[in-house]
C-alpha positions as CSV (number, residue, x, y, z in Angstrom):
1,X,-31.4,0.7,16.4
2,X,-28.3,0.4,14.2
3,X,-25.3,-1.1,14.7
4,X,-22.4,0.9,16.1
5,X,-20.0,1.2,13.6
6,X,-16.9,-0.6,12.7
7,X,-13.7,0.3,14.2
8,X,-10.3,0.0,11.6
9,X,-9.2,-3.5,12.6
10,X,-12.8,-5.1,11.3
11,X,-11.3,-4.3,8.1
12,X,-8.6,-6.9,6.9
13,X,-8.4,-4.9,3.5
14,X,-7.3,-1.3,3.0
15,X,-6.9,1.7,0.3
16,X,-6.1,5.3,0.3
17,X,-7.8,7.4,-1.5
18,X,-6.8,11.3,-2.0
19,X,-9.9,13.2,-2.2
20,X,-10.1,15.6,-5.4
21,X,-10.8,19.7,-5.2
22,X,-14.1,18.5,-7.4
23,X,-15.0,16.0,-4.3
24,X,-16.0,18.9,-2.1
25,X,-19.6,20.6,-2.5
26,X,-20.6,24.6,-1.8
27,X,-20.8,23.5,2.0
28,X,-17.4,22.9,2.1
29,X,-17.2,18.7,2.6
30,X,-17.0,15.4,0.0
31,X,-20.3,15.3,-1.4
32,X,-22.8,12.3,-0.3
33,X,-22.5,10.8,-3.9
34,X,-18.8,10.5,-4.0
35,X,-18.5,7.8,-0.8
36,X,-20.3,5.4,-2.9
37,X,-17.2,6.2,-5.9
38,X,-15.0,5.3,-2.7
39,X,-17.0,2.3,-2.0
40,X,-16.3,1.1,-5.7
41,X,-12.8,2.1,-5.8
42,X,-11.3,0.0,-2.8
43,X,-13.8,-2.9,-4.2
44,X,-12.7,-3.2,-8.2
45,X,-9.2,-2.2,-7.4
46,X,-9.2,-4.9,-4.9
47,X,-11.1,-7.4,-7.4
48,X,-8.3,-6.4,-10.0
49,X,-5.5,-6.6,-8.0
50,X,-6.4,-9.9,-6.0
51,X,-9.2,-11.5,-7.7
52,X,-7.8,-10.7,-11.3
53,X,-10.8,-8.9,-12.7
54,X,-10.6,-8.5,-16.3
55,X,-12.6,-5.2,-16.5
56,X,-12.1,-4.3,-19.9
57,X,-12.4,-8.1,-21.5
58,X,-13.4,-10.5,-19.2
59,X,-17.0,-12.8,-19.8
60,X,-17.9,-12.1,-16.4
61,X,-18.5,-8.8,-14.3
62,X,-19.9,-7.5,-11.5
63,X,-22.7,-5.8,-11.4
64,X,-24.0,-3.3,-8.3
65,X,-27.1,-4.5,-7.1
66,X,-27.5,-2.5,-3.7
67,X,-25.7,-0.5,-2.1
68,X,-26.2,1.9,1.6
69,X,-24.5,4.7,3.3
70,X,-24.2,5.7,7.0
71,X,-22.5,8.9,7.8
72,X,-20.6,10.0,11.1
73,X,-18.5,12.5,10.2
74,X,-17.3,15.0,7.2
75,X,-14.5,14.8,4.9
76,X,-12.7,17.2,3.2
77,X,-10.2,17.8,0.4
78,X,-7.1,17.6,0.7
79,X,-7.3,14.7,2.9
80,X,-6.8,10.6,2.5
81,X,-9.1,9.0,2.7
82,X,-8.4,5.4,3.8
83,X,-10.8,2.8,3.1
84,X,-11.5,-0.6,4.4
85,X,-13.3,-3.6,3.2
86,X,-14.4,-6.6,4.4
87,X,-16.9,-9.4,2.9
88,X,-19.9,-9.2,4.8
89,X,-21.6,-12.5,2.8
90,X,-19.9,-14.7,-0.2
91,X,-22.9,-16.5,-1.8
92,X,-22.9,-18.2,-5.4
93,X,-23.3,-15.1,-7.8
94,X,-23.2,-12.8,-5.3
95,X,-20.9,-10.9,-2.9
96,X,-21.8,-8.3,0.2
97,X,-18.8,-6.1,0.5
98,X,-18.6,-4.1,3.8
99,X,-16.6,-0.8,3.6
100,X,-15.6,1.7,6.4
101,X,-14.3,5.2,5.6
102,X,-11.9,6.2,7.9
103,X,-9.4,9.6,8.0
104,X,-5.9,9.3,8.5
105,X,-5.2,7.9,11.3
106,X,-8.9,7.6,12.9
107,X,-9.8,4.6,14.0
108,X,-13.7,5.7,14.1
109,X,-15.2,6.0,10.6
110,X,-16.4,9.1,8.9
111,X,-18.9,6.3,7.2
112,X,-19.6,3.1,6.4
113,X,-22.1,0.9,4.2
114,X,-22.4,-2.3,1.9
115,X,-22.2,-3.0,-1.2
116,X,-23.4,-6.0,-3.5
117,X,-22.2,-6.9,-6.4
118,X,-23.9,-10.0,-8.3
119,X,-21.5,-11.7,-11.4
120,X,-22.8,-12.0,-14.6
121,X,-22.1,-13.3,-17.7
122,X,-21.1,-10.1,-19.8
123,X,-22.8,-10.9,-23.0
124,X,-26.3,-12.1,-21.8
125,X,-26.0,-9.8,-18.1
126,X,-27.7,-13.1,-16.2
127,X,-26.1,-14.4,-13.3
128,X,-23.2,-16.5,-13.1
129,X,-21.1,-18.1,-10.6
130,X,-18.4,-16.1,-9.0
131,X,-15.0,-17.3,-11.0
132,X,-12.5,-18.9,-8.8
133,X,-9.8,-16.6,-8.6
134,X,-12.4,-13.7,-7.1
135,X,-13.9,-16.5,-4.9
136,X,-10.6,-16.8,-3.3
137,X,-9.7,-13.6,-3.2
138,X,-13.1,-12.4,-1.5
139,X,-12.7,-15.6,0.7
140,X,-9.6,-13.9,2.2
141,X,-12.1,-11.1,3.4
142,X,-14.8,-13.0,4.6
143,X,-15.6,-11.9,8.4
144,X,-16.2,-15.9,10.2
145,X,-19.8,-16.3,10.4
146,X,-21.3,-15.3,14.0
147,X,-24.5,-15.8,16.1
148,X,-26.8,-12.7,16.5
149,X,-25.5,-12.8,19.9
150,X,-21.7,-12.3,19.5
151,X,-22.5,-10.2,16.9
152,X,-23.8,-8.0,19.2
153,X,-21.3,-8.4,21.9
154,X,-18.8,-7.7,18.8
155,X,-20.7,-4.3,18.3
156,X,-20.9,-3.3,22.0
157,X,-17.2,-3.8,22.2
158,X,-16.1,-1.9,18.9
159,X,-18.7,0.5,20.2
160,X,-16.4,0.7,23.4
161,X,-13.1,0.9,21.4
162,X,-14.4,4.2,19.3
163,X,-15.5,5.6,22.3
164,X,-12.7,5.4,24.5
165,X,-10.3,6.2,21.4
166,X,-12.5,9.7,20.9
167,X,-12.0,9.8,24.8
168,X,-8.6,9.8,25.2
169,X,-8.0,12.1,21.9
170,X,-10.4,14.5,23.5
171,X,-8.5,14.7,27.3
172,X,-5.1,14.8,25.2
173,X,-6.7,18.1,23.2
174,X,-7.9,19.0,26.5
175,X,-4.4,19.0,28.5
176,X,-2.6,20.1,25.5
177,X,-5.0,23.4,25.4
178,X,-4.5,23.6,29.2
179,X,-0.4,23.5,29.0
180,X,-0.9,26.3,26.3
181,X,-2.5,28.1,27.9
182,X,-0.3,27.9,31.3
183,X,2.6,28.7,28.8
184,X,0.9,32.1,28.0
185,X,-0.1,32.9,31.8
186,X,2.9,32.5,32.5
187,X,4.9,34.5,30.0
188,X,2.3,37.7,30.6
């Protein structure tokens, strides 16, 4: 069974994103392909702005390695989409990004997945260390390690969170509809 996703505030880092008319496909939603270009936006802009990525010049670079996809729910142009990201593992070449895509103002995600870059030395594309400045930066992002079992418990509770968030949204649509509906009864 998979893990029940991540709510907002798992997500120390954030982004927003507009979506693009070209995002959408024929059935009427952002297109499968294009969460993984939001995956890699909120990651290099974060490298670039925190980390100090040299994309253009720098001797070291990441490069994707894997990367995964759960979806929950559709987006759609024109909306935001805002993006979090968190650092799932920090190893020596290596870095496991997790990302949540959220709309405005959801606290659920419309998706999630991971992400791994591994650095390399840009001439000779073998593995390198992670240079200090994005070390740091992706240490300010790193989720504490936990045990399988509070892991869990973490889960189970953010799992708890979503639903009682979608909960109350849903009884709030639900008396709103009711109130408008009184309003017309009683204007007939």
């Amino acid at each position: 069974m998979s893990a029940a996703p991540r709510p907002r505030a798992a997500y120390p880092h954030g982004l927003a994103i507009p979506t693009r008319w070209m995002d959408n496909d024929i059935y009427g939603h952002v297109n499968n392909v294009v969460y993984y270009s939001y995956f890699d936006t909120v990651i290099n802009d974060y490298l670039i702005r925190a980390g100090g990525l040299d994309i253009h010049d720098g001797a070291v670079v990441g490069v994707c390695a894997e990367s995964a996809c759960r979806y929950f729910a559709p987006l759609a142009f024109p909306e935001v989409v805002e993006a979090g990201l968190r650092v799932g593992h920090l190893g020596r070449s290596s870095v496991r990004y997790e990302i949540g895509l959220f709309k405005s103002g959801s606290e659920a995600p419309a998706a999630e997945g991971h992400f791994v870059h591994v650095f390399v030395a840009r001439a000779a594309m073998t593995p390198v260390p992670i240079p200090a400045a994005i070390r740091a930066a992706l240490a300010r992002l790193a989720r504490p390690a936990k045990s399988a079992e509070s892991e869990s418990a973490e889960n189970e509770s953010a799992q708890n969170e979503v639903a009682q968030n979608e909960s109350a949204q849903n009884e709030s649509a639900q008396n709103e509809s009711a109130q408008n509906e009184s309003a017309q009864n009683e204007s007939s």
